[in-house]
C-alpha atoms as a printed R data frame, in Angstrom:
   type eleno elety resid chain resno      x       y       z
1  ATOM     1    CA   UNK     A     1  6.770   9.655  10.501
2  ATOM     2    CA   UNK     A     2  2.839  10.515  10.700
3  ATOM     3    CA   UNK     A     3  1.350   7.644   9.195
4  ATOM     4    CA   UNK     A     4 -2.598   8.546   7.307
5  ATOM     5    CA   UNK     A     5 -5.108   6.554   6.052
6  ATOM     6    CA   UNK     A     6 -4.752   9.254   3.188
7  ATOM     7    CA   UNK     A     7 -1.813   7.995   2.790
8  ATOM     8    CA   UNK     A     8 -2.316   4.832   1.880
9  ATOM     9    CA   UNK     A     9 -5.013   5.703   0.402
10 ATOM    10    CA   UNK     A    10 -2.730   7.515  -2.064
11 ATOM    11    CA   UNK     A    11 -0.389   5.001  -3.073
12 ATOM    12    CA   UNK     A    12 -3.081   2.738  -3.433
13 ATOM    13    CA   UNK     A    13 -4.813   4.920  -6.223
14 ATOM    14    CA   UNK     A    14 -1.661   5.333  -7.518
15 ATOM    15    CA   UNK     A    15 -0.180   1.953  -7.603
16 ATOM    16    CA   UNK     A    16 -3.785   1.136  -9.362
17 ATOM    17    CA   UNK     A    17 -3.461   3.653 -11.501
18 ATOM    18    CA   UNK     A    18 -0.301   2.164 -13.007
19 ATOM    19    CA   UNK     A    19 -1.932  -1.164 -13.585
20 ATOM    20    CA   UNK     A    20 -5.031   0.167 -15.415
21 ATOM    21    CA   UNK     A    21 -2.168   2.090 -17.609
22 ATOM    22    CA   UNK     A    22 -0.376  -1.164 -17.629
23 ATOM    23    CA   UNK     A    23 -3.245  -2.929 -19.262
24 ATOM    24    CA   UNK     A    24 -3.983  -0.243 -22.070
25 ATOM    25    CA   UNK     A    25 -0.462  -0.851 -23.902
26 ATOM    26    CA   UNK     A    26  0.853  -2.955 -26.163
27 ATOM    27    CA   UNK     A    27  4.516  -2.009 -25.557
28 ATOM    28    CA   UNK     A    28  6.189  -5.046 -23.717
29 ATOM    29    CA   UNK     A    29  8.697  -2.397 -22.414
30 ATOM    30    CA   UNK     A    30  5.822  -0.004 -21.143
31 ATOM    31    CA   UNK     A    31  3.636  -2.934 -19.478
32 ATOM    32    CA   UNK     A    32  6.742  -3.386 -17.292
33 ATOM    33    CA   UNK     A    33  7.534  -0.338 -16.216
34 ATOM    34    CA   UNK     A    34  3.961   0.670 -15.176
35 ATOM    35    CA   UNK     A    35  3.518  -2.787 -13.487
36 ATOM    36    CA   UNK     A    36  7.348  -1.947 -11.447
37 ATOM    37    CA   UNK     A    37  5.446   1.186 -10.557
38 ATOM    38    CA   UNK     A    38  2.868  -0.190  -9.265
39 ATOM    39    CA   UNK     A    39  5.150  -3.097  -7.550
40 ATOM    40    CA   UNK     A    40  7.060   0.367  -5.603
41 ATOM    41    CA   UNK     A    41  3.903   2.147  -4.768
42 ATOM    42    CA   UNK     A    42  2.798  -0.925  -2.636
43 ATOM    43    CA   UNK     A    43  5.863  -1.561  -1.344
44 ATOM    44    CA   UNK     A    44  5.640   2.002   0.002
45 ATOM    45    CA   UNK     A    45  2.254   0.884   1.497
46 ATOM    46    CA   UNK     A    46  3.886  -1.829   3.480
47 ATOM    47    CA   UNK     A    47  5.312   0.036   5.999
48 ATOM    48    CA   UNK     A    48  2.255   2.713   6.790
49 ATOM    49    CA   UNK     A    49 -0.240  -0.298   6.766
50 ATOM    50    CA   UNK     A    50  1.730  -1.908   9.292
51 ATOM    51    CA   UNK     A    51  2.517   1.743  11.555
52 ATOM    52    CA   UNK     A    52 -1.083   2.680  11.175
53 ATOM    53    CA   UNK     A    53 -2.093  -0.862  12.406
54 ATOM    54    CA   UNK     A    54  0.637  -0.572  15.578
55 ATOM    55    CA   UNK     A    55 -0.848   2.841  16.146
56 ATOM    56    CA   UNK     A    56 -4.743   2.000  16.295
57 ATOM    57    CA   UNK     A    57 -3.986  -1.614  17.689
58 ATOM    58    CA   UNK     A    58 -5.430  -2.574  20.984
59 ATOM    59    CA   UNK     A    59 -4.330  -5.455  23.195
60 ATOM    60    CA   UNK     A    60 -5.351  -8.693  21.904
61 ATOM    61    CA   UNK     A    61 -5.230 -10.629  25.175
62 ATOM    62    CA   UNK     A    62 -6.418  -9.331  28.526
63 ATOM    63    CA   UNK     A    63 -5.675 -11.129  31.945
64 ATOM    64    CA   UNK     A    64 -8.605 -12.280  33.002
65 ATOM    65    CA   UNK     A    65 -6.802 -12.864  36.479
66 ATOM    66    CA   UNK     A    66 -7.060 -10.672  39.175
């Protein structure tokens, strides 16, 4: 999988998005299903955050024998 910063930058919006719409209504039924939105949209983040962070990691320790 090709893992973007657009990407996450995506679900992000998104999973905001469904909060904002979360907080407009007055439906108990509606505020939950736009805040389980949101919940799944980050949990899609999860993953790419971490790939993306493997991919542009660096070594955190370096021998400094030698």
């Amino acid at each position: 999988m090709t893992v973007s910063c657009e990407d996450l930058e995506y679900y992000h919006r998104r999973a905001a998005e469904q909060l904002e719409l979360a907080e407009r209504t007055s439906e108990p039924a509606a505020v939950a299903a736009h805040v389980a939105i949101a919940e799944r949209y980050l949990e899609i983040c999860e993953p790419i955050r971490i790939a993306a962070a493997r991919n542009a990691r660096e070594p955190r320790l370096k021998p400094t024998f030698g």
